[in-house]
VEXTIDREN-848193 format. One record per residue: z, y, x of N, C-alpha, C in turn. Coordinates in steps of 0.05 Angstrom, whole numbers, plus 5000, padded with zeros to 4 digits. Each point is the difference from the previous one (the first is absolute). Example, Ala and Ser with C-alpha at 12.3 -4.5 7.8 and 13.67 -1.06 7.14 Angstrom:
2
515648865264500050244982500050245018;498650214993500150245016501450224985;
This chain:
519
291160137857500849884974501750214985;498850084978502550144982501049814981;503250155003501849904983501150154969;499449954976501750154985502549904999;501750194992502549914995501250244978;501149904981501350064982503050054990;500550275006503350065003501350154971;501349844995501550174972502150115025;500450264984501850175018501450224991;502250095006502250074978499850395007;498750184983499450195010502850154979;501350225019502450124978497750245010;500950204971499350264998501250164976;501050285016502150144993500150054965;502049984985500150064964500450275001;497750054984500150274991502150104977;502249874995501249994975502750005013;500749905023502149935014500249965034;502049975007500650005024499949795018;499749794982498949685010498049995004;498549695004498149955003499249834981;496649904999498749854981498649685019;500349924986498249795020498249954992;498349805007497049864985498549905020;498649764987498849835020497750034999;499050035024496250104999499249765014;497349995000499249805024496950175019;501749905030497550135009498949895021;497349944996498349835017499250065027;500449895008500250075038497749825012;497150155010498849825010500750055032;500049765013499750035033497049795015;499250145014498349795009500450035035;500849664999501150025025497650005034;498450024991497650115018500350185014;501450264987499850185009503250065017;500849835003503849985014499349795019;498050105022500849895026502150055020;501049845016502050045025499050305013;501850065002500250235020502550055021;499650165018501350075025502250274999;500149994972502550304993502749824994;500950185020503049834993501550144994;501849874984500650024974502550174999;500450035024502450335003497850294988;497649895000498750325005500549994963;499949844984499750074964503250004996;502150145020503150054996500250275005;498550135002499950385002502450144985;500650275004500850104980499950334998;500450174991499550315002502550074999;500150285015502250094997499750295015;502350115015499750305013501550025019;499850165013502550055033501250034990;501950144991502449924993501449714991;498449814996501849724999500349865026;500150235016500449775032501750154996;501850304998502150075008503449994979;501450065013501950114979500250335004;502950075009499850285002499150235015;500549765033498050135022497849875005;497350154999497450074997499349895030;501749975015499349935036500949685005;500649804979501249835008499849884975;497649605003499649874986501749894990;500650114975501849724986500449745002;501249845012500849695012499649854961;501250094984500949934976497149984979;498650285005496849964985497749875014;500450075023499049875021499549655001;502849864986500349774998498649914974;499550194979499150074980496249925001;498950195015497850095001499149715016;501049905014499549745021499849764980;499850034971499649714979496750034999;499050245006497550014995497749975022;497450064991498149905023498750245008;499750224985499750275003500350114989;500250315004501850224987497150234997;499750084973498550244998500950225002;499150155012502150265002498350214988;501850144980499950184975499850295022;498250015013500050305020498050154989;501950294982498550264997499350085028;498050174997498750155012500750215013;502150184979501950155007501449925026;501249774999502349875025498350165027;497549904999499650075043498150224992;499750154982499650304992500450134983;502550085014502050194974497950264999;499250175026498350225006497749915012;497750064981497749975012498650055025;499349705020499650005026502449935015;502450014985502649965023501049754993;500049765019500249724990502549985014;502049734974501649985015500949754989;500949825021501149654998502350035010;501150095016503349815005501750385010;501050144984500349934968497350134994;500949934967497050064988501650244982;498650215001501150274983500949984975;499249894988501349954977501849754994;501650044996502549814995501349905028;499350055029500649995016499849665013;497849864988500149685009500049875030;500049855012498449865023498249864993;497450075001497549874995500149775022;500550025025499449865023501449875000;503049964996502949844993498849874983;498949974971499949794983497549875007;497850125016497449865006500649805022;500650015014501749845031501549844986;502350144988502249684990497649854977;498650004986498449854988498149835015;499450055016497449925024502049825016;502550065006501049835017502049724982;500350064973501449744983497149924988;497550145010497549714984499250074969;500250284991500350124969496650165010;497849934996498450094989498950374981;500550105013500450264990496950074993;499550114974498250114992500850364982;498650195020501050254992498650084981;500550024982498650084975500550384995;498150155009500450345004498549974979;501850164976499550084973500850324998;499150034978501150304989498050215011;500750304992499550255011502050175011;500050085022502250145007500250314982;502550135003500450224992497050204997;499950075029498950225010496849874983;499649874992496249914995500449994975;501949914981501350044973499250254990;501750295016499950194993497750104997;497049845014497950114999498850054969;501649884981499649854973500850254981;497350044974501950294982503149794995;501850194993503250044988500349704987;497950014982501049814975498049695010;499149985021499349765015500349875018;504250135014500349865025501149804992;499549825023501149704993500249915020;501549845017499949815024498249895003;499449904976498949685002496850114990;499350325013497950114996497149845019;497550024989498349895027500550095014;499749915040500350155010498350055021;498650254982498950235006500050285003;499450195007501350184993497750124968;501250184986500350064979496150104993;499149934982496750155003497649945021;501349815014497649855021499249764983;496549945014499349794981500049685011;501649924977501849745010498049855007;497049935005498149805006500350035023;500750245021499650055022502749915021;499049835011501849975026502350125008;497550205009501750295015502750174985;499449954968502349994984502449985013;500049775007502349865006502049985035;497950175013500949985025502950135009;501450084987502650045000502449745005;498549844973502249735007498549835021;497849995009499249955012501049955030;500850345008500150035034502649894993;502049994979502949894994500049755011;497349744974498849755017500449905032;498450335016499849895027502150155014;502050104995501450035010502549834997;500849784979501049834991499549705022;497550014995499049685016499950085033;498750335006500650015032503549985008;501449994985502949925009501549814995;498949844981500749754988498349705006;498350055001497549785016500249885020;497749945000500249835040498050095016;499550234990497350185019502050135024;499849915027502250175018498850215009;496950044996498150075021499750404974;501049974978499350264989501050195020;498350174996499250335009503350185007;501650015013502450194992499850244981;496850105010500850234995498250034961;499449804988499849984979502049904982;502649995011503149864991501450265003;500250114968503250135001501849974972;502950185012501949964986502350285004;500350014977501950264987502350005025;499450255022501849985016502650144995;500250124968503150144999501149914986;503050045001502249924999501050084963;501149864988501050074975502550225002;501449905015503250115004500249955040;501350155004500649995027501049675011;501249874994500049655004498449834993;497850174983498349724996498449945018;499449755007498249885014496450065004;499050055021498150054995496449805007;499450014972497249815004499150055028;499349705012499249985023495949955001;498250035005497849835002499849715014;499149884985500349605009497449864994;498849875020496749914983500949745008;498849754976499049805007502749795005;502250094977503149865000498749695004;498249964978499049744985501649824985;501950204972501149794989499150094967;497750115002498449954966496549925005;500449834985496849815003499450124970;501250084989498250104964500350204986;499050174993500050224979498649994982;500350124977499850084975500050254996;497150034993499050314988501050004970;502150214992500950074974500649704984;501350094982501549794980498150014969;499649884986497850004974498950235005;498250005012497650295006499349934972;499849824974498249994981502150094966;502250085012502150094986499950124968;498349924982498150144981502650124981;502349964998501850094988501450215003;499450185030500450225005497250234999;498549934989496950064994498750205021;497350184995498650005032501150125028;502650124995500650155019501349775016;500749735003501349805007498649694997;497950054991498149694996497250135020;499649875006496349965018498949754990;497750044998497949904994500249825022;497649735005500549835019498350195023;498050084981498750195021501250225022;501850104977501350295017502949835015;500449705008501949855007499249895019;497449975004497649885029500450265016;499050224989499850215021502650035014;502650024987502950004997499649905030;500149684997500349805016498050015026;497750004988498350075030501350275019;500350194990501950135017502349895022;501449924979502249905009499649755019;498949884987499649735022497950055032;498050194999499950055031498550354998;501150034984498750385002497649914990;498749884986497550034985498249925020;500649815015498049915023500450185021;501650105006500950265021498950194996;498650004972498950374991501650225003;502349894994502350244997501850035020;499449955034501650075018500249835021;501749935016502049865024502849994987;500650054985503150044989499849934974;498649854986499649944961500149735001;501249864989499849744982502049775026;500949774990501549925011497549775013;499549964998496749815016500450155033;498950254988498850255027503249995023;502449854990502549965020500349835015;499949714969500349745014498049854980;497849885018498149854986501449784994;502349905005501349644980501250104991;501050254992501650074976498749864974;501249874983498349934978500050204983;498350114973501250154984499349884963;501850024991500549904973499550224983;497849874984499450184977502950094980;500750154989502450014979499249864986;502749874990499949744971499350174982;498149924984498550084980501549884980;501650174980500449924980499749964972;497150074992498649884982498449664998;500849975030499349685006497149904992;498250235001496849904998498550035028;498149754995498750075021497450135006;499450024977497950284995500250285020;502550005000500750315025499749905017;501149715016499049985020497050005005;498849854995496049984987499750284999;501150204994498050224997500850195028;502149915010501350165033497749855021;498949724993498849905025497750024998;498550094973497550204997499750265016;503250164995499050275001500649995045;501349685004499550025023496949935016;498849814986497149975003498250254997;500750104991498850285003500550295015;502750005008500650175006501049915039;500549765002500049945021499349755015;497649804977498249925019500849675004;499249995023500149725008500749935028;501049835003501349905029497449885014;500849915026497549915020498949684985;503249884987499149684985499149954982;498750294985500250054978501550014976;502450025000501349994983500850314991;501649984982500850324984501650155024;499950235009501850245014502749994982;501649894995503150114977501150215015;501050084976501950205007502749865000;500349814994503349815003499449695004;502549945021499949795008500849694983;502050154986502349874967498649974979;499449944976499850014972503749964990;500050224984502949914996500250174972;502549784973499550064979502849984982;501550144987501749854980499649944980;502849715002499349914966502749974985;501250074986502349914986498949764978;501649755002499749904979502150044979;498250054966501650114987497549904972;501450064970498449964978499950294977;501050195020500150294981503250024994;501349734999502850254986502349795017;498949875022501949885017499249795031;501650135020499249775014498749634995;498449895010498649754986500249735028;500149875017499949805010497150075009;500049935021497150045021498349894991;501049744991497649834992498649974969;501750164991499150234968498350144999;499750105027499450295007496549945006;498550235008497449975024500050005023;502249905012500350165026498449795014;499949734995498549785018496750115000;499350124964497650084987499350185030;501650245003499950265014499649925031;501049785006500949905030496749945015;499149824968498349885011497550165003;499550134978497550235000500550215029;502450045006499250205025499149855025;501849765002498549855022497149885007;499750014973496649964992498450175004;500750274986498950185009499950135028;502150005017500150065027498249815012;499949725000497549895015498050074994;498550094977498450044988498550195020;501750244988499450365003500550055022;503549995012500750115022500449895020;499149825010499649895030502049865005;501449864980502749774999502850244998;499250244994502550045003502849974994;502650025017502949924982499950114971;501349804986501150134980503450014997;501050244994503549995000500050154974;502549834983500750064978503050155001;500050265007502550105007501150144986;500150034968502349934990500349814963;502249895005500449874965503349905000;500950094978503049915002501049954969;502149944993501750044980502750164995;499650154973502950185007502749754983;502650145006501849844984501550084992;499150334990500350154977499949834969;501249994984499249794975498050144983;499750245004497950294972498450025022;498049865021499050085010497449904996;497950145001498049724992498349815026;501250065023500149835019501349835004;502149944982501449835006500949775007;500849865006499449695014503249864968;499749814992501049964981502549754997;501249974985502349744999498549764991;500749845011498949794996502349804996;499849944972503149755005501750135004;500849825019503950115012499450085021;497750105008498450075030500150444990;501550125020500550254993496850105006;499250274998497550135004499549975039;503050045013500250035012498749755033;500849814980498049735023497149934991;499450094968497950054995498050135015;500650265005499450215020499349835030;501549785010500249925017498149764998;499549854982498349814996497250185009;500050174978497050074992499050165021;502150165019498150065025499249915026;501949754996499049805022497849774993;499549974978497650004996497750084991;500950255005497450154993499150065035;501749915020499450035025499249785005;500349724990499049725004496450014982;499950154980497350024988498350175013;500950255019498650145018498949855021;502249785011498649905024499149754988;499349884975498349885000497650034998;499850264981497050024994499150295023;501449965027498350155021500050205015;501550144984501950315002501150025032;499350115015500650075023503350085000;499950264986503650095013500449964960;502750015001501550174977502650155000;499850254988502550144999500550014975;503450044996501049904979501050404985;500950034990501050264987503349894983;501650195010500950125033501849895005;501450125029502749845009501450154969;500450254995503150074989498850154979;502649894983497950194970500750224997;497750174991500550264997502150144987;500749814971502150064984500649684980;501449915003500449784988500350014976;501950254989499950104967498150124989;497150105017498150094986498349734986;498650144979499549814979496149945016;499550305006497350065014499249765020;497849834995498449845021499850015024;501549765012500249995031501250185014;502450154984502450025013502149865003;499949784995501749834995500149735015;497950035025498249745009501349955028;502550085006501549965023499649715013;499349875023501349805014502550065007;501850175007501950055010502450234989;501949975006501850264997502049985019;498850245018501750035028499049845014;503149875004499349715021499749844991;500449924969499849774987497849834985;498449885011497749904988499949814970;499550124989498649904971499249684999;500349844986498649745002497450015007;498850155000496750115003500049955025;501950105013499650145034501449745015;500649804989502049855009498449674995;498250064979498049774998497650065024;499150315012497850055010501849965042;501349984997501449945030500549795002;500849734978500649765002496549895003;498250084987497149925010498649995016;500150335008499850095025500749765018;501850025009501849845015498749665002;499449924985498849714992497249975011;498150184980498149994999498350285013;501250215013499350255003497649995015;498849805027498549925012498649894998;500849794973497249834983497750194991;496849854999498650084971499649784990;499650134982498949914968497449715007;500649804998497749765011499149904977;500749954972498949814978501650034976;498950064980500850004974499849754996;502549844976499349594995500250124969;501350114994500850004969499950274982;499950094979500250254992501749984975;500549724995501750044987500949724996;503250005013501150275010498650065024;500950235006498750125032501349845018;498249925020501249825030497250065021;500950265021498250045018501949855032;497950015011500749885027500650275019;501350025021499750155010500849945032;498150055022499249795023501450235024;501149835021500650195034498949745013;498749975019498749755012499149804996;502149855003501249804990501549944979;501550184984501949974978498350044975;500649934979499750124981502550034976;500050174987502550084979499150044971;500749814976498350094977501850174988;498850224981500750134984501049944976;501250014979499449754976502150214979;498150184973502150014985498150024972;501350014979499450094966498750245002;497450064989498850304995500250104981;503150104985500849934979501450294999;500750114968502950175001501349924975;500449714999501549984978502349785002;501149905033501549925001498049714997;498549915008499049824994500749815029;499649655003500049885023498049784989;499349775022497749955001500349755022;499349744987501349915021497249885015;499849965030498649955018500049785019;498649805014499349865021499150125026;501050055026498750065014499649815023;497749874998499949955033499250035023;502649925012500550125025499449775028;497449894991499549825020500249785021;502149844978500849745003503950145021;499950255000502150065013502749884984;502549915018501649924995502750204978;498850235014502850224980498250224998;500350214985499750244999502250184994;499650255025501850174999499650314980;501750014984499850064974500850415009;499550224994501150155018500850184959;502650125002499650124980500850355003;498850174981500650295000503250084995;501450125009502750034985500750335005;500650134976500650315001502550005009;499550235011503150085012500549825038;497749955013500049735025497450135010;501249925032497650145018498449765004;500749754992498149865008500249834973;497349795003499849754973501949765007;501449934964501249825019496749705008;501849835006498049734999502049734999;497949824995500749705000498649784999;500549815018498349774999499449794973;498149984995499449764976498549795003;501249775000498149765005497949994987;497949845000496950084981499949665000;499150034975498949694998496949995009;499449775020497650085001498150115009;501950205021498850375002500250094981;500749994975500050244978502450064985;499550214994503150154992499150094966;501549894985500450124974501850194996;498550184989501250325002500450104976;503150134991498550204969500650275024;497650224983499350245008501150224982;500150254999501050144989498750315019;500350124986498650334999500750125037;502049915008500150065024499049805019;498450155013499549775025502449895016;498649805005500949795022498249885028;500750005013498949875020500249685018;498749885001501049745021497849965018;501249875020498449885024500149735000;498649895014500449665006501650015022;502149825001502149975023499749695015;
């Protein structure tokens, strides 16, 4: 059954004349058809992600997890980790994790304490290191270069077998393969300074189940020396993900280490799925078909970002395409790629006020719980319409006074969690083990969300204009319902019992969710 529904909705966007803002009421039509939002088995910690870097597990010493960010990082359901390439090869061929040559980290310290508090780690190895940079004329190095080395032709695999043996030498020490080769495992055996510690070889720790080949491989704003084609992004990836079918060695691609390593395509940030469609062509051709017949991939993930936004300001999720975006990849993954996940790993709001990501005032409601509304439900609209994981962008902002997009998109500062980070641990906490069982309403929004026996509805306004909405829910001839609410600045929701007439509870709603159970 589809539903229209019709939302006047309060869009601000920045005055070109002044330092305020303008308002104006648009209206924008939101179809959903609820056909396509069946129950599923993702629970609902996995759409509480967030990105970030080694350095936010530590403070000053580099050997010893911060108790304080640590307590921090524990609101969420998994952590993407922002890992250049550089980190475990500062010098080409010489790998190194605990420390890692540059900046001196514990790779193995934050992979273990993550694995052992239940944080989901997905390593996302982006960038070009130094030494493959330089392969580049003068006036074309860039980090965030392909990475290839400089004049090889990017359709080709073999291109790429640099980050590649990086791949399997990554997953042979981080995986759950115990049985890899010793003598295809190494690591930079010298010393920086006479006390530093020196890289040990370790196969088969088993505390990363996921990687990520590069970060927007489709980057069109840094133009060709830094964008690939989907074509020259398959080869990329077929490399990487098992050496090109083991063309390129015993030591290439993170497959050829640990076959359950999963591997995640980079979030594509042009958010079409055309690149994917044309990567699972150039894998039908270039590598074939499985015994079930299905496509050979080069990745296990489909994974994509989306900011919702209207050009000159953060917008409310449900403004946005993101349900539009949610649903077409899941569609298309059954379709094309053999059911594969889809993870939407990154979308945020800054709370910069000149920013045009910005998440906005609402009322007497600061930008600031705005921010907090709108990304916890933009994690409640992920796991409705199907979305496997979600990561959020980022724990800490880059610069809070920069005016520049999505520097400003902190959950956190320090130790101190943001209403953002403080709404996504009070959920967690509730619901982190639920999925997603039944959409009743869309407007307002009221999904169900099921653990056995229990169920917990969702229930708020899809609104950014301060709007409420009042509602009936019933709750099945039950005597009370237990009402649970979000509160900033509190590790937990409060709650309270409400008698129901009936089984049913008359409710007014408002832009932040709420939750109740039957008691």
């Amino acid at each position: 059954m589809k539903i229209k529904v019709i939302i006047i909705g309060l869009i601000v966007v920045a005055s070109s004349c002044s330092k305020g803002q303008q308002s104006e009421q648009v209206e924008s039509s939101i179809e959903i058809d609820n056909s396509v939002l069946p129950s599923n088995n993702i629970t609902f910690k996995n759409q509480l992600g967030i990105n970030g870097f080694e350095w936010d597990f530590f403070d000053a010493d580099n050997s010893i997890i911060s108790a304080g960010r640590m307590n921090v990082i524990n609101s969420f359901g998994g952590f993407r980790h922002y890992m250049d390439w550089e980190k475990i090869e500062s010098n080409e061929g010489q790998y190194t994790f605990n420390p890692v040559h540059s900046g001196g980290w514990n790779y193995d310290l934050i992979y273990e304490r993550c694995k052992t508090d239940g944080i989901e780690m997905l390593a996302c190895l982006k960038n070009s290191p130094p030494w493959l940079v330089s392969t580049y004329p003068g006036d074309q190095r860039d980090a965030e270069n392909v990475p290839a080395p400089y004049g090889l032709p990017r359709t080709d695999p073999a291109s790429y077998i640099k980050q590649a043996k990086a791949g399997f030498q990554f997953a042979a020490r981080y995986g759950h393969n115990t049985n890899v080769d010793p003598k295809l495992v190494t690591v930079n055996p010298n010393k920086r300074w006479p006390a530093d510690p020196v890289n040990q070889v370790k196969i088969g720790l088993g505390y990363i189940n996921y990687i990520e080949c590069n970060n927007e491989p489709d980057k069109n704003w840094k133009g060709p020396k830094a964008e690939q084609s989907a074509e020259e992004y398959a080869a990329n990836m077929s490399a990487f993900y098992d050496g090109n079918m083991g063309k390129l060695g015993n030591n290439v691609g993170v497959k050829t280490a640990d076959p359950t390593m999963k591997v995640v395509m980079g979030g594509l940030s042009v958010s079409t799925m055309d690149f994917v469609l044309k990567m699972i062509e150039w894998c039908k051709k270039n590598r074939g078909y499985k015994a079930d017949g299905s496509v050979n991939l080069c990745f296990d993930i489909i994974n994509y970002h989306y900011y919702s936004n209207n050009g000159t300001t953060g917008i409310a999720p449900e403004f946005s395409e993101a349900a539009k975006k949610a649903d077409e990849y899941v569609a298309m993954s059954k379709k094309n790629a053999n059911s594969a996940e889809i993870w939407m790993t990154e979308a945020g709001y800054d709370l910069n006020p000149a920013s045009n990501q910005r998440a906005i005032k609402i009322g007497d409601k600061d930008a600031i719980l705005t921010q907090a509304d709108w990304m916890l439900r933009s994690a409640l609209l992920y796991g409705r319409h199907g979305v496997n994981k979600t990561f959020f962008y980022m724990l800490d902002d880059v610069d809070i006074n920069s005016t520049i997009q999505y520097s400003s998109s902190g959950f956190a500062v320090g130790y101190i969690r943001r209403p953002v980070a403080d709404y996504f641990v009070q959920t967690k906490k509730l619901i982190g083990e639920f999925s997603f069982y039944k959409n009743i309403s869309n407007e307002p929004i009221v999904d169900i969300y099921s653990l056995k026996d229990r169920k917990i509805y969702v229930l708020y306004v899809p609104d950014q204009k301060g709007r409420t909405a009042q509602f009936t829910l019933d709750l099945g001839g039950a005597k009370n319902g237990k009402v649970y609410t979000l509160v900033a600045g509190a590790d937990n929701m409060t709650s309270k019992i409400i008698p129901t007439t009936n089984g049913k509870l008359d409710m007014t709603l408002t832009e932040t969710p709420i939750f109740v159970e039957a008691n």
